[in-house]
C-alpha positions as CSV (number, residue, x, y, z in Angstrom):
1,X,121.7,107.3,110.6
2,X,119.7,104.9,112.4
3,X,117.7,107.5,114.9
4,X,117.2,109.7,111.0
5,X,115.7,106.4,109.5
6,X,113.8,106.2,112.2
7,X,112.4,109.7,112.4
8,X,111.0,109.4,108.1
9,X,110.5,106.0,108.4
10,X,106.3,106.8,109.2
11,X,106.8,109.6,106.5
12,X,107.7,107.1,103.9
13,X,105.3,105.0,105.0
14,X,102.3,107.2,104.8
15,X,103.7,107.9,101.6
16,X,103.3,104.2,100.5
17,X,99.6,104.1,102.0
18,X,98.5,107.0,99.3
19,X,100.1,105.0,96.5
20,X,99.0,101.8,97.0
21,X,95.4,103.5,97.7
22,X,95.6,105.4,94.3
23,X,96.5,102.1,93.0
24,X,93.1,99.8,94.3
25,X,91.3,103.1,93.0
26,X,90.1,104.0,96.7
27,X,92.3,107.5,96.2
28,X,91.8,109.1,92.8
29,X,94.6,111.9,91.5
30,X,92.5,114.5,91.4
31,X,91.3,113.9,95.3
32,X,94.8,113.6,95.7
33,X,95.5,117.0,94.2
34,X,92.4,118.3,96.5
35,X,93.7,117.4,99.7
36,X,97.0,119.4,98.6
37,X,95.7,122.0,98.1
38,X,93.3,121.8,101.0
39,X,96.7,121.7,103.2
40,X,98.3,124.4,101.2
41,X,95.2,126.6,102.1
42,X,94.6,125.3,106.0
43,X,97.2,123.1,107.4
44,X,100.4,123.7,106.4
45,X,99.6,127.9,107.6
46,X,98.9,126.7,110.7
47,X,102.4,125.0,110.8
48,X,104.1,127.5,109.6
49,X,102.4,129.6,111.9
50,X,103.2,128.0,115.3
51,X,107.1,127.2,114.0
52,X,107.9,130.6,113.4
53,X,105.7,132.4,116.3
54,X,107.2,129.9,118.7
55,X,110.5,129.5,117.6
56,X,114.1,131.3,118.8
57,X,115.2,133.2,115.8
58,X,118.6,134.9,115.0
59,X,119.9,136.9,112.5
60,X,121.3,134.4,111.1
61,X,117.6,132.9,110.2
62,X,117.7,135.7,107.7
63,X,119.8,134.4,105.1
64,X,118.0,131.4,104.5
65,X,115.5,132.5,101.9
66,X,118.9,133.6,100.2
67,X,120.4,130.5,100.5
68,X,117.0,128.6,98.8
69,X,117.4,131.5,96.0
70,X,120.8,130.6,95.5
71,X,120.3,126.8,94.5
72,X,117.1,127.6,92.8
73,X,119.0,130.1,90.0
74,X,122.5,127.8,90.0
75,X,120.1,124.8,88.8
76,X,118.2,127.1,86.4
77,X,121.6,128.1,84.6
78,X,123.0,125.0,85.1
79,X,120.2,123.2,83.4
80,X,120.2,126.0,80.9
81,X,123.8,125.4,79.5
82,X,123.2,121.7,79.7
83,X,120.3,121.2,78.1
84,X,120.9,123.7,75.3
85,X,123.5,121.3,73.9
86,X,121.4,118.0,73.9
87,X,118.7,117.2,71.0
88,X,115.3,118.0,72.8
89,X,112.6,119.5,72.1
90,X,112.2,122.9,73.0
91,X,108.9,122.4,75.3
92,X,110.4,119.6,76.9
93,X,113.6,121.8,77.6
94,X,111.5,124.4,79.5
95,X,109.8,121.2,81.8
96,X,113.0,119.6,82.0
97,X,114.7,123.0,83.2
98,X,111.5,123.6,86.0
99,X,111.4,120.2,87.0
100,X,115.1,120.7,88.4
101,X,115.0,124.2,89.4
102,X,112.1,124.1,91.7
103,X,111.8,122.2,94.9
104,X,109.2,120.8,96.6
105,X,109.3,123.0,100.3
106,X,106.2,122.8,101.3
107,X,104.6,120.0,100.9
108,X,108.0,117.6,101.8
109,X,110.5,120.0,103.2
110,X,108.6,121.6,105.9
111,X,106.9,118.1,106.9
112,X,110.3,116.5,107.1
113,X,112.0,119.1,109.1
114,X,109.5,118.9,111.6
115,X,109.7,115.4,112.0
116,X,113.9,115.6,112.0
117,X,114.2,118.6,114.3
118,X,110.6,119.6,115.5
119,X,109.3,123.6,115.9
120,X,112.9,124.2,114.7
121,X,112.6,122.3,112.0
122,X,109.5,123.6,110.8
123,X,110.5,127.6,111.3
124,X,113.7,127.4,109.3
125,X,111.7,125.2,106.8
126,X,108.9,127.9,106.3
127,X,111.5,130.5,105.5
128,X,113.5,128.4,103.1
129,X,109.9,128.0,101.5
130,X,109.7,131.9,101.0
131,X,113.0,131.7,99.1
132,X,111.0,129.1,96.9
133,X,108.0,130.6,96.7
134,X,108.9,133.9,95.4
135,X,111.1,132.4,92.2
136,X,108.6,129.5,91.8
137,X,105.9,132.2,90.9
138,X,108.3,134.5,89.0
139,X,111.1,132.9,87.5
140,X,109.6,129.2,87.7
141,X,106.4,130.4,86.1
142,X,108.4,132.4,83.4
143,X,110.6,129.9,82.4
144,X,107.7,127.4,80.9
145,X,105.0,129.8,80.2
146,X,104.7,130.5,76.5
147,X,103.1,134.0,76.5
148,X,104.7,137.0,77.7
149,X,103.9,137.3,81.4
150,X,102.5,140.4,83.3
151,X,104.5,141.3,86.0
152,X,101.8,142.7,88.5
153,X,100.0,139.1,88.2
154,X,103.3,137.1,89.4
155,X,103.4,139.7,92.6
156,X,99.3,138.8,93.0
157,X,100.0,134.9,92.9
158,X,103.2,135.5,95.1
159,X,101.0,137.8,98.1
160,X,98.0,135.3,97.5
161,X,99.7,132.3,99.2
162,X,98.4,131.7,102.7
163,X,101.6,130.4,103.9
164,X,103.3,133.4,103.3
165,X,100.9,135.2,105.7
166,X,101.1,132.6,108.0
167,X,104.9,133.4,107.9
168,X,104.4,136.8,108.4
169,X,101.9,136.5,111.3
170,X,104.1,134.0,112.9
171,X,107.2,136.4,112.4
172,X,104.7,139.9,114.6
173,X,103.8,137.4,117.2
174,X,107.4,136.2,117.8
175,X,108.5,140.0,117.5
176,X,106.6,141.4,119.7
177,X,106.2,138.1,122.2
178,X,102.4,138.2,121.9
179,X,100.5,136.0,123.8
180,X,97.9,134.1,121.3
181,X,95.9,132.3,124.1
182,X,95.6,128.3,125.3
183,X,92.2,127.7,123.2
184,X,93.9,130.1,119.8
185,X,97.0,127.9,120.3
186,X,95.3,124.7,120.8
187,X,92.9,125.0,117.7
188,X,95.8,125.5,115.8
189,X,97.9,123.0,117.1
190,X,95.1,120.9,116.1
191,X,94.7,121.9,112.4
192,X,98.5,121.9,112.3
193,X,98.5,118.2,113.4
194,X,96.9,117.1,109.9
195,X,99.9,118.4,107.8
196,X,102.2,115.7,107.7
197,X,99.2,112.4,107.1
198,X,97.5,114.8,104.5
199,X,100.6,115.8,102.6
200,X,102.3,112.4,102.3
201,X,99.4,110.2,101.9
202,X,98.5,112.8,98.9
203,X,101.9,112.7,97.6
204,X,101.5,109.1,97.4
205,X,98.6,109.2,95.6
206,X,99.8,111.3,92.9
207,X,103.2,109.5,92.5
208,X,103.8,107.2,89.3
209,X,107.0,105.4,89.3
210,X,107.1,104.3,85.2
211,X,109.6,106.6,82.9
212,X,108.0,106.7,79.7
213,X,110.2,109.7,79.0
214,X,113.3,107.9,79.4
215,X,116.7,109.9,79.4
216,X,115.0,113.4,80.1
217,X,113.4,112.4,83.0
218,X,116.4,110.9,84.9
219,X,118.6,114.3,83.3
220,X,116.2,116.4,85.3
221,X,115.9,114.4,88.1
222,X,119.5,114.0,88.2
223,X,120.2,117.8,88.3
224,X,117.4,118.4,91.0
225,X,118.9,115.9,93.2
226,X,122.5,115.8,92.9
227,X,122.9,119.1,91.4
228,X,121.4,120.7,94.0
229,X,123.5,118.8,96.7
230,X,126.6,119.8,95.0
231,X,125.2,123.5,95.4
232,X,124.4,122.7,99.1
233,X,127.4,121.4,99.4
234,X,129.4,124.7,98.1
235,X,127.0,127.3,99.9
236,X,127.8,124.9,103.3
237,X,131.4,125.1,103.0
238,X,131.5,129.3,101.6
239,X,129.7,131.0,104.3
240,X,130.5,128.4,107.0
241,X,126.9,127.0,107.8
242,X,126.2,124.9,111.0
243,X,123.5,123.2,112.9
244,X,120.2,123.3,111.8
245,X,120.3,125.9,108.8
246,X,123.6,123.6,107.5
247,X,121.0,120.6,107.8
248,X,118.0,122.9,106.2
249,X,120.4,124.3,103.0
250,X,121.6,120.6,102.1
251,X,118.0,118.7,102.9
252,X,116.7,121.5,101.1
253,X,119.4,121.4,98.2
254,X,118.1,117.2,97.1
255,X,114.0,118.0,97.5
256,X,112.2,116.4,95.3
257,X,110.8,118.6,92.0
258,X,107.8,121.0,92.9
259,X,104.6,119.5,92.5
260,X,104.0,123.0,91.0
261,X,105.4,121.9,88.1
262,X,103.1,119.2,87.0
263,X,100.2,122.4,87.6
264,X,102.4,124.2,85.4
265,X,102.6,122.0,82.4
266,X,98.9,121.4,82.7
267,X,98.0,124.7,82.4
268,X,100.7,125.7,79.6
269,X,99.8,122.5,77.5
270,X,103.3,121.0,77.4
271,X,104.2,117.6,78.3
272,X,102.3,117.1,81.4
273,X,103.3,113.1,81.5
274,X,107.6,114.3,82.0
275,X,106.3,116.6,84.9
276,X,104.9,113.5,86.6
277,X,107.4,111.2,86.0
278,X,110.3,114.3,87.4
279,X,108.4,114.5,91.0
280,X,107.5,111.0,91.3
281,X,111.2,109.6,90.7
282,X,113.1,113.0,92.6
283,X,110.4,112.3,95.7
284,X,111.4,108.7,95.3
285,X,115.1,109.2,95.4
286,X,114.7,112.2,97.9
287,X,113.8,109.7,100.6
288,X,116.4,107.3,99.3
289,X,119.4,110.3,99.8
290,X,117.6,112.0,103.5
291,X,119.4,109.6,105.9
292,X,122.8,110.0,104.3
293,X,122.6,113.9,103.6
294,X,121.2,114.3,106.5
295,X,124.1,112.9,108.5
296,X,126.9,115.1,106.7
């Protein structure tokens, strides 16, 4: 436990660098927001990149998406029957229900992987991501939006992420062992370096610890993080899992709630202020639970 504390100790503190900047005012939120998106769009496809271009994959690699869709829809159900029988209201529901369901891959998963079990780390990451991505944008997006949604646009906003590319670069270059070249690989080696400062100082900035929202917040949070490990749990011990995709499908099962979400709530006009408090207190709690999962 002691070498894994080690390993997310410089995550966690990065993290507490972009809080306590956001709270002297020297990091706003919405610079915060920027430089997520920023490494969404530059630095974290560069990551994803060299993991997956570099690293030894197996068939095996294959089922991870699955296994990412798997907790994702057992949450969603979960959270459906649950929260049906309680007395809230119905547009809280919906960001109660997203909050758990989706899970923050790529901006905390694929950083902490790489700093647990390097290139590795990273690859199996970036595919557990694509698991993500595709119900964040489709299911995720359908489950708070208020108007009927339009099919073709959820496939657009699926194919328009530049990790996914990255993925499927990465995936033709470790195919057909192409050679990128020592200056192609060092530039983005370089750009890839910025992921992990970027994202967790602009996590920190964006975090807000108060619960103004009381019981729903910790209900959601409750089911995102230990609803999901009892689904990593289950998928570990039915098909079997070792090594590093064990470690990816129950790291993976207690990530924090999708920052997505908080985009989400914004742009539906539901309560944007629950959304914040659900990824704030799940990323809080994730790095609380990571040295003990990650020793099962």
């Amino acid at each position: 436990m002691i070498d894994v504390f080690l390993k997310i100790f410089p995550l966690v503190i990065l993290v507490v660098i972009g809080y306590l900047l956001n709270k002297t005012g020297k990091l706003k939120e919405e610079t915060s927001r920027s430089m997520i998106n920023i490494a969404f769009e530059v630095f974290l496809p560069a990551t994803v990149f060299l993991a997956i271009s570099k690293a030894k994959l197996n068939s095996e690699f294959l089922y991870i998406p699955v296994f990412a869709m798997i907790i994702i829809f057992s949450i969603y159900f979960a959270s459906k029957i649950i929260f049906s029988k309680m007395d809230i209201n119905e547009n809280d529901k919906k960001v109660m229900v997203v909050g758990a369901m989706l899970m923050n891959t790529a901006a905390i998963g694929i950083p902490v992987m790489e700093s647990l079990y390097g290139t590795e780390g990273a690859a199996v990451a970036s595919l557990f991501d694509f698991g993500c991505a595709v119900l964040i944008y489709t299911l995720g997006y359908f489950t708070i939006s208020k108007n009927n949604l339009c099919a073709t646009k959820m496939i657009k906003k699926v194919l328009s992420s530049n990790v996914l590319w990255a993925m499927v670069l990465g995936l033709s270059i470790n195919f057909f062992n192409i050679e990128i070249g020592v200056i192609l690989d060092g530039l983005i080696g370089l750009i890839a370096g910025a992921t992990i400062p970027v994202m967790m100082i602009a996590i920190g900035g964006i975090i807000k610890p108060a619960i103004k929202n009381g019981k729903f917040t910790l209900l959601s949070v409750f089911m995102r993080s230990f609803g999901g490990l009892v689904i990593g749990l289950l998928i570990v011990y039915l098909f079997g899992l070792e090594g590093i995709i064990k470690n990816m499908v129950l790291i993976g099962s207690i990530l924090p709630s999708a920052i997505i979400t908080i985009v989400f709530t914004i742009k539906e006009g539901l309560n944007s202020q629950l959304a914040i408090e659900i990824v704030s207190i799940s990323t809080i709690l994730f790095f609380i639970l990571l040295p003990f999962v990650a020793q099962i």
